[in-house]
C-alpha positions in Angstrom: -6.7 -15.9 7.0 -3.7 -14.4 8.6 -3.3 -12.9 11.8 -0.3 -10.9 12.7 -0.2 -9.1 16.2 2.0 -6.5 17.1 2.4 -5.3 20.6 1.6 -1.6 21.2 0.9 -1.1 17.7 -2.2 -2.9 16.5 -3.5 -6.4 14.7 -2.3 -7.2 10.5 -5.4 -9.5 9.3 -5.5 -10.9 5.5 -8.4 -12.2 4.0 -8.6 -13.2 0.2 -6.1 -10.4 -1.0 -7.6 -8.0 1.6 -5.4 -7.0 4.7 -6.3 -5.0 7.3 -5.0 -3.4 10.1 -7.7 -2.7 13.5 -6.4 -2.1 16.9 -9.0 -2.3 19.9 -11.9 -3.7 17.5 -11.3 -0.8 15.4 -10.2 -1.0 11.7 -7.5 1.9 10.7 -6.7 1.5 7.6 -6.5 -2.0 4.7 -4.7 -3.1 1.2 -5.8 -4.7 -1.4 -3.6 -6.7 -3.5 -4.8 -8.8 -6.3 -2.2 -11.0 -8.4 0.8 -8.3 -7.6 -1.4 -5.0 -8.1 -2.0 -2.7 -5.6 -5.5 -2.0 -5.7 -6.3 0.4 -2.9 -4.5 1.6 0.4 -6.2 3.5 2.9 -5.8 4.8 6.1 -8.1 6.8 8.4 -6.8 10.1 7.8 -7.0 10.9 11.9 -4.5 8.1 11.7 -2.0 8.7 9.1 1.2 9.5 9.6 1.4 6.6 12.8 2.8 4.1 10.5 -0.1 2.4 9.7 0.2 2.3 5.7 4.3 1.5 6.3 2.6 -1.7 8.3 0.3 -2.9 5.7 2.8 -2.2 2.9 5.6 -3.5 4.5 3.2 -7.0 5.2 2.3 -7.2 1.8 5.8 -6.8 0.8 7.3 -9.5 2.4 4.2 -11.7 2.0 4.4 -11.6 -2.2 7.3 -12.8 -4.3 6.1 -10.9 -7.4 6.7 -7.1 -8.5 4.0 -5.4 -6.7 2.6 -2.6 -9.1 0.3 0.2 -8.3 -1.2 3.6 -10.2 -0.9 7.0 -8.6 -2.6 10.3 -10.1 0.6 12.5 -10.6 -1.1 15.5 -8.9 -0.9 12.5 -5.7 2.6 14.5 -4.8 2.0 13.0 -1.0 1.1 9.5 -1.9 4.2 9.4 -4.6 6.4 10.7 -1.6 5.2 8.0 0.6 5.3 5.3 -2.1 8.8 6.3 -2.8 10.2 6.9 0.3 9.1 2.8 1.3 10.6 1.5 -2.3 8.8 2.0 -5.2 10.1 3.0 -8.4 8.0 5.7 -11.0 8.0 3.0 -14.2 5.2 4.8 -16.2 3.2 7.8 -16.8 0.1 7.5 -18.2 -3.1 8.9 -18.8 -6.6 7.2 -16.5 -8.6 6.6 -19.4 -11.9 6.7 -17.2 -10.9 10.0 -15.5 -8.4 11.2 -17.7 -6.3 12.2 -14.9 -2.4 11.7 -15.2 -0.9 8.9 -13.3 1.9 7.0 -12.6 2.6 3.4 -12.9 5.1 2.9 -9.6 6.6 -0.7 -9.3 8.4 -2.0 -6.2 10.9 -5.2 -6.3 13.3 -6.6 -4.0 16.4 -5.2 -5.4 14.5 -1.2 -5.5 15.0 -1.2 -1.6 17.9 1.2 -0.9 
């Protein structure tokens, strides 16, 4: 596994597609990434908005060669913002077929950053 450290702001660990992020023993918030898709992002929502999710994204980003893909309900509006605002590109809308929510298929690539 991978270990990044960054002072003041907390430890990047990856482990078998998994990365999280923990500061002081404490585990904020993780991706998951398998073959290019964006699985899940959380953070602890007492800690969002610190930069946290920019961390892990940002890791993943420079760690992967591939088009990183993800799916976003379309209601989402503050997760599409966020998804936007570090890259990613709406490529798709499409329907959940086990919720049947609306969603988005967002794609991020090297030559989408602005």
């Amino acid at each position: 596994h991978i270990i990044l450290f960054r002072p003041n702001i907390g430890q990047i660990m990856c482990m078998n597609g998994d990365t999280v992020y923990t500061k002081k023993n404490k585990i904020y918030g993780f991706i998951s990434i398998c073959d290019g898709y964006i699985a899940a992002l959380f953070v602890d929502i007492l800690y969002q908005r610190h930069g946290i999710g920019k961390a892990l994204l940002d890791f993943v980003k420079d760690k992967y060669t591939v088009n990183l893909t993800l799916n976003v309900y379309k209601e989402n509006l503050q997760a599409i913002y966020f998804y936007r605002k570090n890259g990613f590109i709406i490529k798709e809308e499409t329907t959940d077929i086990q919720t049947g929510h609306q969603e988005y298929i967002m794609q991020y690539c090297n030559n989408n950053r602005r």
